[in-house]
C-alpha positions as CSV (number, residue, x, y, z in Angstrom):
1,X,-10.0,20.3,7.2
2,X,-10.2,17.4,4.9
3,X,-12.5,17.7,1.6
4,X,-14.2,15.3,0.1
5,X,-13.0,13.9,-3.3
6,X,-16.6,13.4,-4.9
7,X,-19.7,13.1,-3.2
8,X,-19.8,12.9,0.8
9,X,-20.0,10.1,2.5
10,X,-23.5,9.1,4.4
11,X,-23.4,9.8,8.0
12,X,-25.2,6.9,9.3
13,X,-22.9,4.5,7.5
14,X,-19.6,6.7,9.0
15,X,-21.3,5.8,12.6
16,X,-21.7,1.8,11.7
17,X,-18.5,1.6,10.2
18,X,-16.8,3.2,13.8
19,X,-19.2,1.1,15.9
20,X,-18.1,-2.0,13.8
21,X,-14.4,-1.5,14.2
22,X,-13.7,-0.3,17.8
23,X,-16.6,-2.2,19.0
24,X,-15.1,-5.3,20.2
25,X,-11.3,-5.4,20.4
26,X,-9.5,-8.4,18.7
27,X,-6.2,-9.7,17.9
28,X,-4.8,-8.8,14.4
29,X,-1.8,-10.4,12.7
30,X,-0.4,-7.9,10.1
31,X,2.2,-9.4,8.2
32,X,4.7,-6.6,6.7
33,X,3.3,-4.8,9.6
34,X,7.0,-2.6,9.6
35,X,6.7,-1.2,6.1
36,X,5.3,1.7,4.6
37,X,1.4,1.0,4.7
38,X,1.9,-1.9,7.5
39,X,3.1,0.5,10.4
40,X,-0.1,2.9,9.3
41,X,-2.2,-0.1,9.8
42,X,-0.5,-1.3,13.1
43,X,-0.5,2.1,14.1
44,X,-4.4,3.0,13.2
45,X,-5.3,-1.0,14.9
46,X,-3.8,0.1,17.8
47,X,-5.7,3.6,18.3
48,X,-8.8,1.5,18.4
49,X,-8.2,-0.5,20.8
50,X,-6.7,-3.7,18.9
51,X,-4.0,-6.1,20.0
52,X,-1.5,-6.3,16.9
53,X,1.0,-8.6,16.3
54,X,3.6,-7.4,13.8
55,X,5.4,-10.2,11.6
56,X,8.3,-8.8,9.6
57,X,12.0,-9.8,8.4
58,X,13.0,-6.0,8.0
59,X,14.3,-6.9,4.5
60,X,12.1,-3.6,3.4
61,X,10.6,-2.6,6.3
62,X,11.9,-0.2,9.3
63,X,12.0,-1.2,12.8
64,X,11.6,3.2,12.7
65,X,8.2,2.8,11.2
66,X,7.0,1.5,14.8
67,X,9.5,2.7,17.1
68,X,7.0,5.3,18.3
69,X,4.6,2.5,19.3
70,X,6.7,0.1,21.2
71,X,5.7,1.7,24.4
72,X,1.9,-0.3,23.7
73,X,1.2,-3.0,25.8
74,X,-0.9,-4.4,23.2
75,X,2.1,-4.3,19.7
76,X,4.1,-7.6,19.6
77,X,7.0,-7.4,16.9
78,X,7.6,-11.3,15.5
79,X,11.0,-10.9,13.6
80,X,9.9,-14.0,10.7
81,X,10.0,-14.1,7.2
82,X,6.4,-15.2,5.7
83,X,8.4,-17.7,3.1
84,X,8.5,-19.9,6.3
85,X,5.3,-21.4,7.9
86,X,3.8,-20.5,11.4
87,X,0.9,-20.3,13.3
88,X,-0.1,-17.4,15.2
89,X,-3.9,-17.2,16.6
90,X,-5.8,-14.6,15.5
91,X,-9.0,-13.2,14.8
92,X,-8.3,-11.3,11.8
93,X,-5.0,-11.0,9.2
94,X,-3.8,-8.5,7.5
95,X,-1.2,-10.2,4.6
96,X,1.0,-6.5,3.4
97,X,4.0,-8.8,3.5
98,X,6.0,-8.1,0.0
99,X,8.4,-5.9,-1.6
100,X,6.3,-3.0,-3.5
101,X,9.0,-0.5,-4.6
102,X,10.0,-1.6,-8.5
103,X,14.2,-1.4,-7.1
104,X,13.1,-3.6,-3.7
105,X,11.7,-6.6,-6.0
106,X,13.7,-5.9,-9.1
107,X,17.0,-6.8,-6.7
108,X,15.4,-9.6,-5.9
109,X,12.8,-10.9,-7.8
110,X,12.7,-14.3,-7.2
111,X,12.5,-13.4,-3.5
112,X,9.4,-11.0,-4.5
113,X,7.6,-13.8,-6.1
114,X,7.9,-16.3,-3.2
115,X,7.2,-14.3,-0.7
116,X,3.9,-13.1,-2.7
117,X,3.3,-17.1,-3.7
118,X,4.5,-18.7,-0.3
119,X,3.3,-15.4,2.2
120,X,0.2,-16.1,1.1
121,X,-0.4,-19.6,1.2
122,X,0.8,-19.4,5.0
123,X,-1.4,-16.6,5.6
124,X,-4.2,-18.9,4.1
125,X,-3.1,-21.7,6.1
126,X,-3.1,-19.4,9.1
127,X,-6.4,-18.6,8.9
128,X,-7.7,-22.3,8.0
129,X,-6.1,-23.4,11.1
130,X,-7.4,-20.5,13.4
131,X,-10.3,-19.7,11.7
132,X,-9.4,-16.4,10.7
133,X,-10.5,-14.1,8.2
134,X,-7.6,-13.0,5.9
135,X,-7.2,-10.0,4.1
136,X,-4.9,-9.7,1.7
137,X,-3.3,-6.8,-0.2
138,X,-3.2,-7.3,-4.1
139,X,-2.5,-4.2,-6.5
140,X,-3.2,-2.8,-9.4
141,X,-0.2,-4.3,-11.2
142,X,-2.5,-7.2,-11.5
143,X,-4.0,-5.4,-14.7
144,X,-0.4,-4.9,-15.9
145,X,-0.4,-1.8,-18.7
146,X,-3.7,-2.1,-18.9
147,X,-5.9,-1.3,-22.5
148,X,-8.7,-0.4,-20.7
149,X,-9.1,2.8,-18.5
150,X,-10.2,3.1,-15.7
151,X,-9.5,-0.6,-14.6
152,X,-12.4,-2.1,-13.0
153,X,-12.5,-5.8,-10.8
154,X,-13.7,-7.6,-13.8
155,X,-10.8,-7.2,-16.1
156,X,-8.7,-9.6,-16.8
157,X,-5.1,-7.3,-17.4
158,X,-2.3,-7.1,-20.1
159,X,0.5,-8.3,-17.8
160,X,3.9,-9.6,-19.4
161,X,4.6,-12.8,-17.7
162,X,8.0,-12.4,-18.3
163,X,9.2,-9.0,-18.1
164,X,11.3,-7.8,-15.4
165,X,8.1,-6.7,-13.1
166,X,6.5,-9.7,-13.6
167,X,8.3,-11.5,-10.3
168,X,5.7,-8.9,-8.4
169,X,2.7,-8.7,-10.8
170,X,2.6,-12.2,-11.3
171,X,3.2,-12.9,-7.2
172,X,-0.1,-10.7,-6.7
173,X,-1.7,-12.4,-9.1
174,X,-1.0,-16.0,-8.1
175,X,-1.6,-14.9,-4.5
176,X,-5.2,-13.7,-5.5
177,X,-5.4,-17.8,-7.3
178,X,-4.4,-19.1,-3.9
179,X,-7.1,-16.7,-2.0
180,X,-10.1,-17.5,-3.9
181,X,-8.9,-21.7,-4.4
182,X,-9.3,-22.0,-0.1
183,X,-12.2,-19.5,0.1
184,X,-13.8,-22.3,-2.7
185,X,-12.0,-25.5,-1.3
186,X,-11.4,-24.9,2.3
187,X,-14.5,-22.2,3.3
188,X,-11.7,-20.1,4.8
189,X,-13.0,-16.2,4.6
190,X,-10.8,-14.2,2.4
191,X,-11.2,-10.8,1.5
192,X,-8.9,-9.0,-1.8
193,X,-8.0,-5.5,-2.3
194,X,-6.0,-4.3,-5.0
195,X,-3.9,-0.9,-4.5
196,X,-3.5,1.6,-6.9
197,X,-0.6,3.8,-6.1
198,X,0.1,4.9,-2.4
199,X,2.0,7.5,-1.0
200,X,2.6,9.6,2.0
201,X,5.0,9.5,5.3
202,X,6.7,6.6,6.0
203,X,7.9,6.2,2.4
204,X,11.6,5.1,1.9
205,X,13.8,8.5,0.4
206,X,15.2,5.7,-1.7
207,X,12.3,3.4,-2.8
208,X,11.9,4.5,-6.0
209,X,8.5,5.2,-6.5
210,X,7.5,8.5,-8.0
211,X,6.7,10.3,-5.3
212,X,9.2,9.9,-3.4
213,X,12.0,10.1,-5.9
214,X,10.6,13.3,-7.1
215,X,10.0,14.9,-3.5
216,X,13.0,14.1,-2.3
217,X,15.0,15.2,-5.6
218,X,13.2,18.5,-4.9
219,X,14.4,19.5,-1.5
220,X,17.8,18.4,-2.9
221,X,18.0,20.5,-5.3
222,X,18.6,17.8,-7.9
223,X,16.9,16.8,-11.0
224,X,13.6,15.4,-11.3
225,X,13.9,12.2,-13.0
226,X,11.1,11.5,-15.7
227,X,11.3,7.9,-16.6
228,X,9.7,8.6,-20.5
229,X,7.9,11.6,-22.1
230,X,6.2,12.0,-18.4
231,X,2.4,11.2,-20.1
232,X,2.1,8.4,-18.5
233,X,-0.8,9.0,-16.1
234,X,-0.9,7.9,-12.2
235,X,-3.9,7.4,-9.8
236,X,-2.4,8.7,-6.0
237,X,-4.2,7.9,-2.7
238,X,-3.0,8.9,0.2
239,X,-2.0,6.3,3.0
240,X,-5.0,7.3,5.5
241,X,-7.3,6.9,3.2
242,X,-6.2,3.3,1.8
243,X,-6.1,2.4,5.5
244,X,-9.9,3.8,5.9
245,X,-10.8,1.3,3.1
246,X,-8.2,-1.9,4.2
247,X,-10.6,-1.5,7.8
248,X,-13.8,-1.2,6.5
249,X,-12.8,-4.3,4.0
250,X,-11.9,-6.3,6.9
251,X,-15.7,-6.0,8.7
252,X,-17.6,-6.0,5.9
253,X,-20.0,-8.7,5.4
254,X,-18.4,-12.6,4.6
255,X,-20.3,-12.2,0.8
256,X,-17.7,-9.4,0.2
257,X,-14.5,-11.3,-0.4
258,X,-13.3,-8.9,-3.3
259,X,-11.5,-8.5,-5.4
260,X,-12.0,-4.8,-4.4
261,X,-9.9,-2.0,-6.3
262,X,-8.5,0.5,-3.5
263,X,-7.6,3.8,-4.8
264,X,-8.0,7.3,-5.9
265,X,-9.9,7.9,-9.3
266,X,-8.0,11.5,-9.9
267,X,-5.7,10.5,-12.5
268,X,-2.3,13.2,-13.5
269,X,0.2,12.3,-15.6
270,X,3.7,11.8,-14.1
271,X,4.6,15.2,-15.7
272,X,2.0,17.1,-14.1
273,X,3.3,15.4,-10.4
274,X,6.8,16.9,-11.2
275,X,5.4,20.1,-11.6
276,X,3.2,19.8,-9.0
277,X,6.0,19.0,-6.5
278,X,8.3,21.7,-7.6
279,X,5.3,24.2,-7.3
280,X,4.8,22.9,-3.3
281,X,8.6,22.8,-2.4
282,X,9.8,25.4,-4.3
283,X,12.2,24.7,-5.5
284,X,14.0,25.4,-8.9
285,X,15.0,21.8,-9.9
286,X,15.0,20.9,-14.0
287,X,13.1,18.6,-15.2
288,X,14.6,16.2,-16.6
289,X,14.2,12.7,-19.2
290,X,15.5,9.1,-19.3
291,X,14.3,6.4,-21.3
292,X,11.3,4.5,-20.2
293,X,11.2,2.0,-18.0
294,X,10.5,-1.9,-19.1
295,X,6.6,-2.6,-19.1
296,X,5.9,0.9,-17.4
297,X,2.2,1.1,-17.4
298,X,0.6,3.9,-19.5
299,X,-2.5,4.2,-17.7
300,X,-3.3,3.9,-14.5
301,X,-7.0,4.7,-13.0
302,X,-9.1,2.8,-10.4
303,X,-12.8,2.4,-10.9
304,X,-14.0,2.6,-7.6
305,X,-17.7,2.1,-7.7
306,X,-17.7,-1.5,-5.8
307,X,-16.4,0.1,-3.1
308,X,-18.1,3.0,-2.8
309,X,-21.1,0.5,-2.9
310,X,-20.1,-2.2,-0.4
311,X,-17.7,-0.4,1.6
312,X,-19.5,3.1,1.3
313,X,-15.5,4.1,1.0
314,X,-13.9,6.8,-1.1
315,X,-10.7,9.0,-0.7
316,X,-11.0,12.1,1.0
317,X,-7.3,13.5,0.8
318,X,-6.5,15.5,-2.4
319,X,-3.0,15.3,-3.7
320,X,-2.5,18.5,-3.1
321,X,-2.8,18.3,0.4
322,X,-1.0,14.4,0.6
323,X,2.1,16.1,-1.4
324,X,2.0,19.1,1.6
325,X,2.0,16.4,4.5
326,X,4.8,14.0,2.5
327,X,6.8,17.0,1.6
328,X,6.8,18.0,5.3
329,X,7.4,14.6,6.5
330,X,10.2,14.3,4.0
331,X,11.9,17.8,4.8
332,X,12.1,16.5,8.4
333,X,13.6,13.5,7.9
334,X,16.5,14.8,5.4
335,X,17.1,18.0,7.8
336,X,17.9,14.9,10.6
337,X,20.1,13.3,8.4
338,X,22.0,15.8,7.3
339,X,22.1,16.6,11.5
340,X,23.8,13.4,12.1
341,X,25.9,13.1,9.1
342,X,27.3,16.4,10.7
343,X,27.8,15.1,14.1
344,X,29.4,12.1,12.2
345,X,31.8,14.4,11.0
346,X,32.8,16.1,13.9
């Protein structure tokens, strides 16, 4: 049974959200649509009734993520990198296209930043043509290590321009630029939401985000890796929950173009995680401490009033019960490995 983070959620505005997005089935371009959150969003389009078409290059993404959804009639897999134009008709977009692990855009961070810069100008251009409305997925990286806490729409960041994150903070950010300059200069209808950290099945054992590396160190038996003194503080929302807000985003009224902070306002600090994670696997893994990572943010906290107010949209999922469902998900999907490296072997 899920709980409710804060305060529940009205009724009435549950029932108009439902009736808004499974009234009338559309077609819905999700770009990224393999990755992580994408296939979550393909997959959720789909259970309501939604034609999808999926554009992805699988330089991050995992045909895997969808393999359980081929089957649908209405799922068409494009194999297309956004840095190249195209035109696709469509009622509504969904831009997830980009790197979002620190290793994935560090290896390539000129890559990062033009498919941030160029994905979303051809999403926009998309949309002009078609007459779309675009939704695209910023982050919380926008507000860099931020010197206020919690981070609300209005500020303005502490980003290092040229640090070795910067290729993806400043591709969000510039993205965002090009999002509001054709909502202004071309009347095309754009809708922003930034994501504050995500987690939960799907994830890459190898992405190298916190969860992940610490979860799957766990089950190993292997040190957990604390990048710093481990008080540097995280905000963790669960994947169904940022999906829950990316829909109700997308029919929302045309006035609510963002930018609209997605995530959960329960803030831990990366120590606390690793402790939490040891407690929910079991396991007897050390602790353990590197030195900190380049530009990692000290704070990280979503305000998350605008949309509890426009999108009447909150988490539900506490990280307790998002680490039990990752953990599982992540147990799984080692125990398989380790069943075909063994078959391998024989």
């Amino acid at each position: 049974m899920r709980k409710v983070v804060s305060g529940p959620l009205s009724v009435v505005g549950q029932r108009e959200f439902l009736k808004k997005i499974s009234g009338i089935p559309r077609r819905v371009l999700v770009t990224g649509g393999s990755g992580f959150l994408g296939s979550h969003l393909c997959e959720r389009l789909l259970s309501l009734g939604h034609t999808v078409v999926c554009i992805d290059n699988f330089s991050t993404g995992r045909r895997e993520n969808l393999a359980h959804l081929t089957h649908n009639p209405h799922l068409h897999i494009i194999d297309h990198d956004v840095r190249k134009p195209y035109l696709i008709d469509a009622d509504v977009i969904f831009n997830f296209a980009s790197p979002a692990s620190p290793p994935d855009y560090q290896a390539d961070p000129v890559g990062t930043l033009m498919t941030n810069v160029l994905g979303a100008l051809h999403a926009l251009e998309n949309a002009r043509a078609t007459g779309a409305t675009v939704v695209q997925s910023s982050t919380s990286e926008v507000y860099g290590d931020p010197l206020l806490s919690p981070q609300r729409e209005s500020y303005f960041g502490n980003v290092n321009t040229i640090g070795p994150r910067a290729c993806y903070d400043e591709g969000k950010r510039s993205a965002e630029t090009l999002f509001f300059d054709y909502h202004r200069t071309h009347g095309v209808k754009i809708k922003v939401a930034r994501i504050f950290n995500t987690y939960g099945p799907r994830m890459r054992p190898d992405d190298g985000r916190v969860i992940s590396n610490f979860v799957v160190q766990a089950l190993l038996g292997k040190e957990l890796t604390i990048y710093g003194d481990g008080q540097q503080t995280r905000s963790f929302c669960y994947a169904d929950d940022l999906i829950d807000g990316f829909l109700r985003l997308s029919v929302s009224p045309e006035t609510c173009t963002g930018p609209i902070n997605l995530g959960n306002p329960g803030e831990f600090t990366v120590l606390e995680l690793a402790q939490m994670v040891l407690a929910l696997t079991g396991s007897r893994s050390r602790i353990v401490h590197q030195a900190a990572a380049v530009d990692d943010p000290r704070q990280r906290r979503p305000d998350i009033a605008q949309a509890h107010a426009e999108l009447a949209w909150e988490p539900k999922i506490k990280l307790s019960q998002g680490l039990e469902r990752t953990i599982a998900y992540f147990d799984e999907r080692l125990s398989a490995d380790s069943r075909v490296m063994a078959g391998e072997a024989v």
